[in-house]
N, C-alpha and C positions, 0 to 999 in steps of 0.2 A: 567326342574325339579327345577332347582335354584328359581325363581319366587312361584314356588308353595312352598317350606319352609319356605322360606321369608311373603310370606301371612298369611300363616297357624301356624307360630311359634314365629317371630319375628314382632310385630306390630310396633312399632318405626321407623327398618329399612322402613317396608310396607309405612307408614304415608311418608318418607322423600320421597320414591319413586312415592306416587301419587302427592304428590306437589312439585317435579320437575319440574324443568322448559321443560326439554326433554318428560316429560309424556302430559303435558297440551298443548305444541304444535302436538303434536301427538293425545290425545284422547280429543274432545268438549264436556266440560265437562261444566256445568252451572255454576258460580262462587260461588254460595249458595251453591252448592255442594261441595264443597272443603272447606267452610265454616264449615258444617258439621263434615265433614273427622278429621278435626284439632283437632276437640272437644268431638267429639264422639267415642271411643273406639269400642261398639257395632254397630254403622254404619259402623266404617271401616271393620271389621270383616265380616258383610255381603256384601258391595260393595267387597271385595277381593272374595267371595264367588260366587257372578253374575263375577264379572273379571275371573276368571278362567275357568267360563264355557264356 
């Protein structure tokens, strides 16, 4: 449940957790994508959105 408020409420925390270094050896992500992630608000918003599904 922790993961899903963190997504859903706090994007900053969400942001530091996809560019972990523990998330990216963990999930293959393309590096353009995490490009994205850093700069986009509304992207991160929906990749949290497909991640929870």
């Amino acid at each position: 449940m922790q993961i899903y408020f963190i997504c859903a409420f706090d994007m900053d925390r969400f942001r530091r957790f996809v560019l972990s270094d523990n998330f990216k050896a963990t999930y293959d992500l393309e590096e353009s994508i995490y490009e994205v992630l850093v700069n986009e608000d509304i992207s991160l918003k929906q990749f949290g959105n497909r991640f929870m599904k």
